[in-house]
N, C-alpha and C positions, 0 to 999 in steps of 0.2 A: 373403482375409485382409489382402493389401495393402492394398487399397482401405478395408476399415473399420480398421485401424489410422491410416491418412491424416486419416478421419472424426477416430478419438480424438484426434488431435496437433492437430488443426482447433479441436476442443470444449475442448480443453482451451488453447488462446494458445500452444502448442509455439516455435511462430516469432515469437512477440512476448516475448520473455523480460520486458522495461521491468515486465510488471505483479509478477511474482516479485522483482525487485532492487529494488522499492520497499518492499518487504514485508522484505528481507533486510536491508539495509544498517543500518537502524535495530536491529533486534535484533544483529545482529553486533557494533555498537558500544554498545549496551550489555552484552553479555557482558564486554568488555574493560573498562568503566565498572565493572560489578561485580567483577570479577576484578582492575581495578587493572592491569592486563596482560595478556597470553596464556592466553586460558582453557583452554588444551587442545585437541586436535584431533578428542577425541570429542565435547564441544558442540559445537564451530565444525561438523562433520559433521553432528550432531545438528538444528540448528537450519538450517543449508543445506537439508539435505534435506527437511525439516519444512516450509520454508517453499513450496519448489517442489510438491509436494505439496499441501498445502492449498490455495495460491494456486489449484491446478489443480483441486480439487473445488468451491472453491469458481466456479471458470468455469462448472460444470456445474450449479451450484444457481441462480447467477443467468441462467441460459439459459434454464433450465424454468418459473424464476419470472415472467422478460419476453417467452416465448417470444410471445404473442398484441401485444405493444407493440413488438420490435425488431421486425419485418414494416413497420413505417410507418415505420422511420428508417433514411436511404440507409446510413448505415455496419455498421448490422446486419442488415440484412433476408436474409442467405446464410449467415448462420449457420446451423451443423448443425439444430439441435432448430429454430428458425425456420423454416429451409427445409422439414422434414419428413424430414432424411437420414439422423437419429437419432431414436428414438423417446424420449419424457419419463421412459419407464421405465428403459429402456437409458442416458441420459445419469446418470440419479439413482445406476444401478446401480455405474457407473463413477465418480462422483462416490465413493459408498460406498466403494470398494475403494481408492481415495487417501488419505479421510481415513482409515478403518484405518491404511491404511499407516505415514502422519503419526503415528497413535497408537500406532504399536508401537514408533516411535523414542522419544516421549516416556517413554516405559514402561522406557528403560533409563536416566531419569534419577533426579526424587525424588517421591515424594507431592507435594510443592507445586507441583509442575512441573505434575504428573499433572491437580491437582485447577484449574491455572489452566487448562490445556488444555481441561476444559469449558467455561468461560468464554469462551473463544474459538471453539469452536466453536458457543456459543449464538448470539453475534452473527453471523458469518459465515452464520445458518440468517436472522436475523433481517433483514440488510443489503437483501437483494434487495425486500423489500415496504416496507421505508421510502420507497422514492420513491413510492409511491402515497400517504401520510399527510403525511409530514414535510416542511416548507418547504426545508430546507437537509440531504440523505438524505447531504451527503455527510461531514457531522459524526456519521454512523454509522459510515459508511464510517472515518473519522479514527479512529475508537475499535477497529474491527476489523484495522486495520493499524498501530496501535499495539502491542496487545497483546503482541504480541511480546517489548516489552521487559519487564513483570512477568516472564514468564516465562523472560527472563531472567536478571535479579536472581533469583529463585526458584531456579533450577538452579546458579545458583552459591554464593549464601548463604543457599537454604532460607527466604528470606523476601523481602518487598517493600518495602522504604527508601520515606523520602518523598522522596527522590531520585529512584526510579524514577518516581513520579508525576508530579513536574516535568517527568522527562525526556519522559514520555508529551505530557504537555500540550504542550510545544514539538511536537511531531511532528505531534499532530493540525492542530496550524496547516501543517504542512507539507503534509499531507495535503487541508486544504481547499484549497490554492493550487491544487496539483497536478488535483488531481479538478475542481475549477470551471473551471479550462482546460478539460479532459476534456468537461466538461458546457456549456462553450462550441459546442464542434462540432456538436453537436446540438441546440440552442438553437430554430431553427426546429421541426423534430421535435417535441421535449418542447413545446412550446406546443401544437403541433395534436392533441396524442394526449392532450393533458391533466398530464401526467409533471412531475412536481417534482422541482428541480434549485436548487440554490445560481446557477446563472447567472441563472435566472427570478430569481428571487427577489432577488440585488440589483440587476440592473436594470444602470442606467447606471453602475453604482457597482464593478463586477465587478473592472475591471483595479484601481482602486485599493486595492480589499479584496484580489486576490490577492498584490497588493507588499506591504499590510499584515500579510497573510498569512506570506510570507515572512520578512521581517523579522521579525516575532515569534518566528519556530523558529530562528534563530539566532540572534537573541538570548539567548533563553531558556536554549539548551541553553551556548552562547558560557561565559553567568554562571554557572550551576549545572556547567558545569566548569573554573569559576575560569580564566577565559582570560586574567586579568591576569596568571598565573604562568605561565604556558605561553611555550614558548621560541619562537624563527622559524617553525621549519615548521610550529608549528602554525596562527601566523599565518599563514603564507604559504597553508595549506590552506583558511585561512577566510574569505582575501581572494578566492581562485579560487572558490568559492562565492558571494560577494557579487557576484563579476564574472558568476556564471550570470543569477542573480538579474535583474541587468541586462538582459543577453539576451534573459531570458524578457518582458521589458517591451518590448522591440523587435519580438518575437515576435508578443505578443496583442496590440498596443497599439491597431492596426485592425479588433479582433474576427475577420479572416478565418478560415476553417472551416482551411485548410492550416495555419496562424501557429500556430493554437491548440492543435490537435493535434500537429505537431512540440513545442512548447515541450512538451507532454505526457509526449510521447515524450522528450524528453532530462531527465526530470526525475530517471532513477536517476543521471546524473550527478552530479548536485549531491547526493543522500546519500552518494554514494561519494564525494566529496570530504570532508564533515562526517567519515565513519568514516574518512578517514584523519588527516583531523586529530586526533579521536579516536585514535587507534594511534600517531600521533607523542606525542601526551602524555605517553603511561605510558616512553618511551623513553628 
């Protein structure tokens, strides 16, 4: 029982948290967007656990879906269901018992929570086969780890603002930065196995697009939350963002396989910096 509980915490990124606080930070900060302030301690609960959950069924959907393709890329080829240490039914099955789980939190919110929760889980079913069709899979990706925030807005005012849209749209550029790093590390990989990736796809142009990238989601989110009226810290939070941003340009700027994936890996920083800027606002 040891042993395959190790498997599940394996299959599921247990020890890699960075993919759940990518997913968290954005929707926490928008509860507080829709709230105006402190939404409570039953959503902030609500949507935490929501998202670690998901985040972790969905590990399980996109393993069984790449299972025959991560076998030819050094960084996944020991993955459970890859290896053969879990079976595609067994991962599916536990996959299954998370997002319930996800769905019985959603269940103590409202109908529009409820009915955007499908939504979300359509894409998350849809995510993993977009890199066989789609040039840039990770502008799926953007939209499945956004979602978050309608469902936000939803649970707090029952509905979705063109607010929240805006605020999505900043995010998914957040999202592309982030993930074409990602989809840097394995850049060799995806050529030879065929695999489409936003790195292939722009070429020599990748670092510039993912600064433009960035720059766009704070921008974005910067003006749609009226950042000329916002006091110090919330500059001061937004300037400590700009300065990651940097970093991350220091990071990739050589394409190395290490550069890219660290910058990857440090990217919940910089949403947890936005949601604090965010949380200074309303104060």
């Amino acid at each position: 029982m040891t042993d395959k509980l190790k498997l599940y915490l394996d299959l599921i990124r247990w020890n890699r948290p960075a993919g759940w606080l990518l997913l968290l930070w954005p929707s926490l900060a928008a509860l507080w967007v829709a709230e105006g302030g402190f939404p409570g301690w039953h959503l902030v609960g609500v949507f935490t656990l929501g998202t670690i959950l998901m985040r972790s069924a969905g590990c399980c959907i996109n393993d069984v879906a790449d299972r025959d393709f991560d076998k030819h890329v050094k960084r996944t080829a020991n993955r459970p269901v890859t290896s053969g240490r879990i079976g595609t039914r067994e991962a599916l099955a536990v996959g299954a018992v998370l997002a319930l789980g996800a769905f019985g939190l959603v269940l103590t919110t409202n109908p529009a929570t409820i009915a955007w929760s499908f939504a979300a889980l359509a894409v998350t079913l849809i995510y993993p086969y977009a890199k066989r069709f789609v040039s840039m899979p990770q502008a799926v990706l953007g939209v499945a780890f956004s979602l978050g925030i309608p469902m936000a807005f939803a649970a707090v005012q029952g509905q979705v603002p063109l607010l929240a849209w805006g605020l999505l749209l900043g995010n998914l550029f957040w999202v592309l930065a982030y993930d074409t790093e990602y989809a840097m590390v394995d850049r060799d990989d995806d050529l030879r196995i065929g695999m489409k990736t936003s790195a292939i796809t722009l070429g020599p142009w990748d670092v510039p697009a993912i600064m433009g990238f960035y720059a766009a989601y704070l921008w974005i989110w910067a003006w749609l939350l009226d950042a000329a009226q916002q006091g110090l810290w919330f500059w001061l939070a937004w300037l400590a963002s700009v300065g990651q941003v940097a970093w991350h340009f220091l990071l990739i700027r050589h394409r190395t396989r290490e550069g890219c994936f660290k910058a990857f890996r440090l990217n919940h920083w910089l949403g947890f910096s936005v949601f604090v800027g965010v949380v200074l606002s309303y104060q």
